[in-house]
N, C-alpha and C positions, 0 to 999 in steps of 0.2 A: 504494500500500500504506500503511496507517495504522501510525504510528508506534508503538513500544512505549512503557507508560506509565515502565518503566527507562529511558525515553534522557534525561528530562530528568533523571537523576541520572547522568548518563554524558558530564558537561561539565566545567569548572573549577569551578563554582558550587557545584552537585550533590557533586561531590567536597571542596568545604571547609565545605557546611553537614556533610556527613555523616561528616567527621575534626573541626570544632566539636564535631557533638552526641556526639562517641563519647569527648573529651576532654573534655567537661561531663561524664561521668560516667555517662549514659542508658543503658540496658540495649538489647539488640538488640531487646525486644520496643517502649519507646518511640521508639526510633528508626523503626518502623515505623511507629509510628502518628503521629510527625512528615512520615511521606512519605508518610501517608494510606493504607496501604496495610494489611494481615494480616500479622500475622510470620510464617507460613508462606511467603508469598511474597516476605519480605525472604530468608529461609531458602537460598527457590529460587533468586532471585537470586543470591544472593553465591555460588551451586555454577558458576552458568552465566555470571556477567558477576566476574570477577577481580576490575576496577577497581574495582568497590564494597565486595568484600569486604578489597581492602586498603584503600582511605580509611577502612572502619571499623576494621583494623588499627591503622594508622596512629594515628590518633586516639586511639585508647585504650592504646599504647605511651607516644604520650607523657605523658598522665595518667600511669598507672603507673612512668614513671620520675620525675616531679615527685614520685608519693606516697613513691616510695621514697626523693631527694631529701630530702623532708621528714622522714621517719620515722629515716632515717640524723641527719639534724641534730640533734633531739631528743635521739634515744641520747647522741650525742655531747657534748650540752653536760647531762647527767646524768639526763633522763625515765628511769628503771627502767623503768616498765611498757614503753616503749620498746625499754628495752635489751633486756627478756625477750622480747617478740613476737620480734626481730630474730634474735636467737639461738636461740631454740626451732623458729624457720621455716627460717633458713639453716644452722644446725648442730645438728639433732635429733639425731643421732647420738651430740652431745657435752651437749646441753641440752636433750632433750627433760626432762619432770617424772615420766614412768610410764615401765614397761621394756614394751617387746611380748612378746606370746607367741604362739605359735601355737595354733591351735586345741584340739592332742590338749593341750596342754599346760596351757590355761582348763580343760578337759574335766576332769583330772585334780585340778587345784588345789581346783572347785568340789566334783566326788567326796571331796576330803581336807575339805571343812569341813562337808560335809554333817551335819544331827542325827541321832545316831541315836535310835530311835526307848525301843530298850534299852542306857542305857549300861555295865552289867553283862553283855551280849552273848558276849561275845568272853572273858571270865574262867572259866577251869577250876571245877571244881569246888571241890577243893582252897580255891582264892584265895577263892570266895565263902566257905565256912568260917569262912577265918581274916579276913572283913572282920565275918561276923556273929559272931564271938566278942570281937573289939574292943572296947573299953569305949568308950560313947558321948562326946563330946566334954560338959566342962562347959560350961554355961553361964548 
């Protein structure tokens, strides 16, 4: 029976180029096409063979805690822009910059600023009267 073309990523080697390329930074689609392969079937792979879906785990766990690593350091020794990612991502709740709303509630807000198209609409009779007996503004 002829081998799959996954087994030779299915050894020690295979598994530390492919935790390399996944802490270099490489998106799952180049990492595909470093194994010569379709990302669709790096895709398939990592459903039906574990071990490759965690080397690429792996791999880019630990990038990500170097970037975080880094990006904590910065904060720390006074980078602002630093300090704002950190805290708008880990505590939006307390630092996010906009408030949310929910949907009915955009719905409404944009209803209240809408133009209308008559701004004298909505004035009695009475009220237009006494805007057109007003003495005009000097100027």
């Amino acid at each position: 029976m002829a081998k799959g073309k996954y087994e030779k990523w299915e050894t020690e080697e295979g598994f530390i180029l492919l935790q390399g390329w996944a802490r270099d930074g490489l998106s799952n689609e180049q990492i595909a096409q470093n194994m010569g392969i379709a990302a669709a079937t790096l895709y398939s792979w990592r459903e039906g063979h574990p071990e490759i879906l965690e080397a690429i785990k792996k791999g880019k766990e630990v990038a990500d805690y170097e970037m975080e690593n880094a990006l904590y350091e910065k904060g720390i020794r006074g980078d602002v822009a630093a300090q704002i990612f950190w805290l708008t991502n880990r505590r939006p709740e307390k630092w996010q910059n906009r408030q949310r709303m929910d949907a009915k509630a955009v719905i409404e807000a944009q209803a209240s600023l809408a133009v209308r198209s008559d701004p004298y609409e909505e004035l009695t009779s009475d009220e237009l009267r006494g805007l057109l007996a007003q003495e005009p503004p000097s100027g």
